[in-house]
N, CA and C atoms as a LAMMPS dump frame, in Angstrom:
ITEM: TIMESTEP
0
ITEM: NUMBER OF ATOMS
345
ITEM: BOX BOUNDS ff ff ff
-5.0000000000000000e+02 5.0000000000000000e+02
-5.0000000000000000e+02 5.0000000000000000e+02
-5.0000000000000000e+02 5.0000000000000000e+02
ITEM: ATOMS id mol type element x y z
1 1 1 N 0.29 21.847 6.968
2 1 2 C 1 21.145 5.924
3 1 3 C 2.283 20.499 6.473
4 2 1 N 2.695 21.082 7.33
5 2 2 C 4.223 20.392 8.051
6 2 3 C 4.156 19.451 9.265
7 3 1 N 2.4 19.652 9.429
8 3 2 C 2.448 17.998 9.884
9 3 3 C 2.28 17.192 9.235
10 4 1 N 1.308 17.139 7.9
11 4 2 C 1.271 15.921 7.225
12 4 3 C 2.282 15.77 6.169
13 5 1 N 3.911 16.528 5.937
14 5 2 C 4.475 15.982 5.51
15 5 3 C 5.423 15.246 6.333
16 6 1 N 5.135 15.515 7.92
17 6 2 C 5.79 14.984 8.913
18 6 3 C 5.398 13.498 9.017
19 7 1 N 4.351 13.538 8.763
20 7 2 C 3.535 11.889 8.775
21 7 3 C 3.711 11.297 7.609
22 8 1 N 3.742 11.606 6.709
23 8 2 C 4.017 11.177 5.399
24 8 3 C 5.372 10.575 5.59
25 9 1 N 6.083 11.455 5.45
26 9 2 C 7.887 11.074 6.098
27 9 3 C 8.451 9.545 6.797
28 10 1 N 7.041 9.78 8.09
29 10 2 C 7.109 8.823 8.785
30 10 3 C 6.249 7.31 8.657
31 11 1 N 5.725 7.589 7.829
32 11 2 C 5.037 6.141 7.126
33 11 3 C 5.553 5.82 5.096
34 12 1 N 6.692 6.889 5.346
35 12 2 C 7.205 6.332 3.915
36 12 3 C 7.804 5.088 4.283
37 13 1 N 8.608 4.433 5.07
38 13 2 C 9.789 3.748 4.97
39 13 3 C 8.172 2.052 5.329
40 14 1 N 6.96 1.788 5.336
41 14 2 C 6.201 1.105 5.149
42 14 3 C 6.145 0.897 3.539
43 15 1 N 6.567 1.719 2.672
44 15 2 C 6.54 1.643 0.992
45 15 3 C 7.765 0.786 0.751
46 16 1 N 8.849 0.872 1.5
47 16 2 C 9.853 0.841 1.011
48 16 3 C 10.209 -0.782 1.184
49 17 1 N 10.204 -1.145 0.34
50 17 2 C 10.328 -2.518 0.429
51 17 3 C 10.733 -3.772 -1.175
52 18 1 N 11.043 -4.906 -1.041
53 18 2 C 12.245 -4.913 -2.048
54 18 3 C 10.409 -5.578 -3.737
55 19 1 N 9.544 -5.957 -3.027
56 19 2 C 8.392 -6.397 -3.789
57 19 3 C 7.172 -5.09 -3.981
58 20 1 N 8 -3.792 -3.717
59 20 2 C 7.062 -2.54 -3.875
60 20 3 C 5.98 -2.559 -3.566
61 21 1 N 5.162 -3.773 -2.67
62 21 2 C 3.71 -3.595 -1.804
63 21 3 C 4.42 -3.383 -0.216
64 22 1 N 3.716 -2.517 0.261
65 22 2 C 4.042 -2.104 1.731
66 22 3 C 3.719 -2.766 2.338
67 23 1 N 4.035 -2.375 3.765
68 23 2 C 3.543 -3.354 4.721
69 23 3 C 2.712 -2.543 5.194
70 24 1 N 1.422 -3.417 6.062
71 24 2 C 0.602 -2.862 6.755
72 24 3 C 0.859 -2.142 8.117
73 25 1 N 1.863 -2.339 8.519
74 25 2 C 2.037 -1.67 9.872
75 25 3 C 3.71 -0.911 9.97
76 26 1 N 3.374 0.045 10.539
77 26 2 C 5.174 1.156 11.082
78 26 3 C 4.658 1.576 12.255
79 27 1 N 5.724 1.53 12.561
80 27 2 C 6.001 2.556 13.966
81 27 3 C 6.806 3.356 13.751
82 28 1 N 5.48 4.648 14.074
83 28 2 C 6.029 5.916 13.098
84 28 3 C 7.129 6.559 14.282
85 29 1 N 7.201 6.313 15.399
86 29 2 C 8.482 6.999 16.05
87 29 3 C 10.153 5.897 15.786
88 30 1 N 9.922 4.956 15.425
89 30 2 C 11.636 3.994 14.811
90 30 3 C 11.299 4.147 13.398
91 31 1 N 10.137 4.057 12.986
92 31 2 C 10.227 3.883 11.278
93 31 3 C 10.113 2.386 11.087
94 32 1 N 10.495 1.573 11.893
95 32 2 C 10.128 0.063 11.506
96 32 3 C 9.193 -0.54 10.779
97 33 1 N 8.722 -1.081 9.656
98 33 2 C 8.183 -1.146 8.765
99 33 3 C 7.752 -2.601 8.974
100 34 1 N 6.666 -3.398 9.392
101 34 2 C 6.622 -4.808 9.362
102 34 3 C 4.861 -5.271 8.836
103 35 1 N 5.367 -7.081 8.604
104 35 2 C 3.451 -7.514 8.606
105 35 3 C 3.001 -7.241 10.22
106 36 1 N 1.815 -6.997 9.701
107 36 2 C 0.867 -7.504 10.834
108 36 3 C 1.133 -8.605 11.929
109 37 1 N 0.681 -8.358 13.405
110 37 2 C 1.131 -9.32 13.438
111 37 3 C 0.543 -10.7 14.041
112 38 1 N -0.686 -10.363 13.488
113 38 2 C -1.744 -11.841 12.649
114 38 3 C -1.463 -12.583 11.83
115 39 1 N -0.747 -12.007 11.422
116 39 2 C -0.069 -12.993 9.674
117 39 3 C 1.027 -12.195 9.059
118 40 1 N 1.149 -12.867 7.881
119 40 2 C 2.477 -12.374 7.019
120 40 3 C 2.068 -11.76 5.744
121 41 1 N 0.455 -11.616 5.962
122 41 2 C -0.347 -11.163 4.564
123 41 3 C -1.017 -9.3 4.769
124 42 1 N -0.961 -8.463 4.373
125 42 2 C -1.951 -7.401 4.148
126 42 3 C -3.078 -7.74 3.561
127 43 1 N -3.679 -6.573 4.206
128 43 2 C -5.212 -6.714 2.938
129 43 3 C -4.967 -5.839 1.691
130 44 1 N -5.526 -6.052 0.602
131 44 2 C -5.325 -5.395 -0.51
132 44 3 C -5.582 -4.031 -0.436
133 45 1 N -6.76 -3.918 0.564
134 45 2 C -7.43 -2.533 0.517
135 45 3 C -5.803 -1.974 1.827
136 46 1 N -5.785 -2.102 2.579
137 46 2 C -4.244 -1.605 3.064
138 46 3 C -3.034 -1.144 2.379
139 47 1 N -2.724 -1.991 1.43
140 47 2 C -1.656 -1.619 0.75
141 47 3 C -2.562 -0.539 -0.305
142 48 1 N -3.384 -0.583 -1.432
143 48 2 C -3.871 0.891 -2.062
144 48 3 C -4.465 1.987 -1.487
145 49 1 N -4.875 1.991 -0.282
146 49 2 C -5.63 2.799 0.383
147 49 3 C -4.723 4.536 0.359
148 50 1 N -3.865 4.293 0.908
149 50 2 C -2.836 5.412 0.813
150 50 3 C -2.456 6.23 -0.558
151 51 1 N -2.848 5.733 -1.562
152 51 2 C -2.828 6.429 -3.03
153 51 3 C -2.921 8.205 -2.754
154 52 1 N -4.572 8.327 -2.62
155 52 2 C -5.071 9.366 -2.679
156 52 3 C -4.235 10.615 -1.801
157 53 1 N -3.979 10.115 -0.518
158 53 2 C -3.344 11.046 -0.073
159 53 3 C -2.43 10.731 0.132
160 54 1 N -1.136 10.08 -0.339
161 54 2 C -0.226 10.625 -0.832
162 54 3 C -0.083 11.423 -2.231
163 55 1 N -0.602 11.043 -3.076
164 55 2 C -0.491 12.242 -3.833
165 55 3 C -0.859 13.323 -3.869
166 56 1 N -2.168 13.293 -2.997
167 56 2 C -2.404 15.374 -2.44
168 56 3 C -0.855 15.677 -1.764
169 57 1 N 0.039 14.968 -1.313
170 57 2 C 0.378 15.243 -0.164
171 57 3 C 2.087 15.238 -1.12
172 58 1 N 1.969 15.066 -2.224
173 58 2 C 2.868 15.497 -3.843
174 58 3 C 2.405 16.771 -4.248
175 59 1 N 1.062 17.081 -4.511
176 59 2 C 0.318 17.925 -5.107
177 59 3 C 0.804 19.287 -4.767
178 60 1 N 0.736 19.362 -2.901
179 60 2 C 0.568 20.311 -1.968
180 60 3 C 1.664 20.959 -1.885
181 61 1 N 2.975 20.111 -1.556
182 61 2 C 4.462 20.442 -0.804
183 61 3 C 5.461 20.105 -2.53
184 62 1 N 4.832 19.639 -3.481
185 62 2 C 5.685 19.881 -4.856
186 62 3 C 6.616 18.995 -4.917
187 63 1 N 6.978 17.885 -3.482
188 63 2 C 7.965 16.674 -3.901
189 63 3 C 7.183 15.689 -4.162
190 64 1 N 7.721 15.149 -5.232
191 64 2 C 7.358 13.597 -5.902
192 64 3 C 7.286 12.424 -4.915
193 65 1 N 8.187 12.387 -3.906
194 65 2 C 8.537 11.506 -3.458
195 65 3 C 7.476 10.405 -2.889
196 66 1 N 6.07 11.17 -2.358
197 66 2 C 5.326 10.66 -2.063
198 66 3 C 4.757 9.723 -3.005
199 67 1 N 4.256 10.143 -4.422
200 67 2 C 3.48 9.889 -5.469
201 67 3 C 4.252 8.65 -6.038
202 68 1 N 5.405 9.233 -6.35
203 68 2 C 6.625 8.005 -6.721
204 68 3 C 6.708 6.477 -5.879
205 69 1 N 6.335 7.113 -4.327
206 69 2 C 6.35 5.726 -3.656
207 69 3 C 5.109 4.626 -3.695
208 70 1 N 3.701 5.314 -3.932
209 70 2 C 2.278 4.973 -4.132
210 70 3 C 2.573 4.575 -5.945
211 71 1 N 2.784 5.074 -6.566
212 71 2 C 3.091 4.806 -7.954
213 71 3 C 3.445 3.274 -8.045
214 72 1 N 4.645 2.983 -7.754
215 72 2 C 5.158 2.024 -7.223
216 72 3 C 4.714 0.062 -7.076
217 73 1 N 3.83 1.088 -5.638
218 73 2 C 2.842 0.504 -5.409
219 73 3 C 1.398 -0.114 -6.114
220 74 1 N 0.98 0.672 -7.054
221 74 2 C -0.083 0.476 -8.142
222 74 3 C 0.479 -0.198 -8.938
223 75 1 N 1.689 0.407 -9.645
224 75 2 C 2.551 -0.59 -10.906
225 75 3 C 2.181 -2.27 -10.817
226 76 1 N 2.783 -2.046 -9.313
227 76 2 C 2.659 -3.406 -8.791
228 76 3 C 1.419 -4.679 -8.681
229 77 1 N 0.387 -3.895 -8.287
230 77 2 C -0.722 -4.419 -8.227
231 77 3 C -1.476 -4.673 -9.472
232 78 1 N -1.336 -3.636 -10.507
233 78 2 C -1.755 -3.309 -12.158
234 78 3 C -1.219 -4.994 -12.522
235 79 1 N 0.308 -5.481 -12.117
236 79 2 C 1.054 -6.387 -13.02
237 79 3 C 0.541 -7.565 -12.678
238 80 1 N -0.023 -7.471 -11.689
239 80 2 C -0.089 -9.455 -10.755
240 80 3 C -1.478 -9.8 -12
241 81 1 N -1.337 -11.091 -11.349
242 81 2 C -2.797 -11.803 -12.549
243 81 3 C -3.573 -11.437 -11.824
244 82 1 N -5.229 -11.514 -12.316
245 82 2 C -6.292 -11.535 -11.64
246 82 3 C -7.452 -12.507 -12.245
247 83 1 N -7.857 -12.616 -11.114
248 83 2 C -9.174 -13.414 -12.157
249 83 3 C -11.024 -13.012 -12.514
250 84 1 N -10.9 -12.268 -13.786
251 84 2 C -11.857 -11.734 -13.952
252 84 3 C -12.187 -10.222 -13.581
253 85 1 N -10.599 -10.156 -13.141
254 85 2 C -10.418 -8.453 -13.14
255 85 3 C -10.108 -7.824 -11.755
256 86 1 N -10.533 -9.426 -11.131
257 86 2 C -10.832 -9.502 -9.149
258 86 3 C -9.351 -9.88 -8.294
259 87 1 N -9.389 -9.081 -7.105
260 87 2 C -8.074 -9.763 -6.594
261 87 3 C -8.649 -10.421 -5.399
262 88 1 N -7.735 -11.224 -4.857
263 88 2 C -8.498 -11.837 -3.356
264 88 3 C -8.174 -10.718 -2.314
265 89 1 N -8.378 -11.303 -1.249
266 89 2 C -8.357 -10.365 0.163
267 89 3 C -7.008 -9.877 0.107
268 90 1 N -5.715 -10.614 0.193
269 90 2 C -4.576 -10.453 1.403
270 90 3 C -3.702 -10.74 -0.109
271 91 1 N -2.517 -10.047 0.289
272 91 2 C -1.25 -9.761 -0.709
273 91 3 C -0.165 -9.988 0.543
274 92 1 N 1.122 -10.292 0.15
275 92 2 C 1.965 -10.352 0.903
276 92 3 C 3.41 -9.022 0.654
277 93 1 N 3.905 -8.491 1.588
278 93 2 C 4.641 -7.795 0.768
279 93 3 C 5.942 -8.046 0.902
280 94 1 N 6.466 -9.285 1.383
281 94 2 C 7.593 -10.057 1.514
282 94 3 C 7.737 -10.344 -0.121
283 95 1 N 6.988 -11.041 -0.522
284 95 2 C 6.867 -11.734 -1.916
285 95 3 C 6.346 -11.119 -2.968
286 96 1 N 5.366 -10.086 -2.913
287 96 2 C 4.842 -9.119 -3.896
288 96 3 C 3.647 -10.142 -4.092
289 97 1 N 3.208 -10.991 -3.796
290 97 2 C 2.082 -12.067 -4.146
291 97 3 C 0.832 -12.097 -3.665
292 98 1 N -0.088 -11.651 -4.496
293 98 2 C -1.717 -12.068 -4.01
294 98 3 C -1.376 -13.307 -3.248
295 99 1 N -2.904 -13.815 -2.16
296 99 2 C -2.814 -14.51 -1.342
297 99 3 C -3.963 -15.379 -2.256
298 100 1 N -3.914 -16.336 -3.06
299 100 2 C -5.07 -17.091 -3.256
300 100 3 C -6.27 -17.152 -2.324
301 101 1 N -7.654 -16.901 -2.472
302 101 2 C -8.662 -17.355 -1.975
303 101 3 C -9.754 -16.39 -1.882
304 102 1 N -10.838 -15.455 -1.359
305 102 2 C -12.066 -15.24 -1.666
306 102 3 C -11.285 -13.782 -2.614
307 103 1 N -12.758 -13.714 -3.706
308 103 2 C -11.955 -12.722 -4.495
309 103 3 C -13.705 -11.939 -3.889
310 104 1 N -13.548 -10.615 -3.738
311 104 2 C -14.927 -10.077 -3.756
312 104 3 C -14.176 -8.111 -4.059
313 105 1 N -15.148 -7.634 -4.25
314 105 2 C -15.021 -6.06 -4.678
315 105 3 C -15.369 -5.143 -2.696
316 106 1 N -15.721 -6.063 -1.867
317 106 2 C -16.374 -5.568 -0.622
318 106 3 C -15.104 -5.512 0.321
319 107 1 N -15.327 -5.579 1.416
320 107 2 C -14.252 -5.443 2.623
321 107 3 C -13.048 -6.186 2.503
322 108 1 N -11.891 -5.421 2.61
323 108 2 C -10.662 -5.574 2.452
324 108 3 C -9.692 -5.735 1.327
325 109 1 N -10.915 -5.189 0.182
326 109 2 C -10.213 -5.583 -0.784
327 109 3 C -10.629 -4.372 -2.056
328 110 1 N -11.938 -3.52 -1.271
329 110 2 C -12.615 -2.627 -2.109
330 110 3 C -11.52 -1.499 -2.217
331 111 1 N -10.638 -0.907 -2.036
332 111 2 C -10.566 0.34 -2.468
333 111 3 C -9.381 0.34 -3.22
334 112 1 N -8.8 -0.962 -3.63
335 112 2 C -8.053 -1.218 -4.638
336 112 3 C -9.134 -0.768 -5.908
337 113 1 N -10.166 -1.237 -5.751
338 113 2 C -11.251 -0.958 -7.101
339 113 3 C -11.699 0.577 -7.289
340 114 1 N -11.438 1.111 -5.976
341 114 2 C -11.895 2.659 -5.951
342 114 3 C -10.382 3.537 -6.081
343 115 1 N -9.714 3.162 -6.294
344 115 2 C -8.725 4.204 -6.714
345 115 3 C -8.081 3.665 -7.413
């Protein structure tokens, strides 16, 4: 348990950001929090993927902090428009903004739909 609140710890400051979608990439020994660096976009399934276990990882050790930061994160995604219920691939988390263009429920974008 005191490693994965050690890891947790160290991929919080990827939540922390001023449009509450994370970024896809940290370096968990500085904590540096940045995009990819292919682009300036995440995939959707990147930024929700982390839900589940962070909140075991609330559940387990009894601080919020985790859940609160994934919370956050959903709020966020819950608020944007969609079309037909669908989001596209890539979100930005500079801007908090879906990326216009393929909307599908499959790779890179599925587990926004599963959690």
């Amino acid at each position: 348990l005191e490693r994965a609140k050690e890891l947790g710890d160290r991929l919080l400051p990827c939540l922390d950001t001023r449009s509450s979608i994370p970024f896809s990439d940290v370096n968990l020994f500085t904590g540096h929090a940045h995009a990819p660096e292919w682009g300036p976009d995440s995939s959707v399934s990147e930024v929700s993927t982390i839900q589940m276990e962070f909140r075991d990882l609330t559940m387990l050790t009894g601080n919020r902090k985790y859940q609160d930061a994934v919370d956050q994160v959903m709020n966020k995604l819950q608020s944007l428009p969609k079309i037909d219920s669908l989001v596209p691939l890539f979100i930005n988390a500079e801007t908090g903004q879906l990326r216009p263009g393929t909307l599908t429920m499959g790779a890179r974008s599925d587990t926004y739909y599963e959690y």
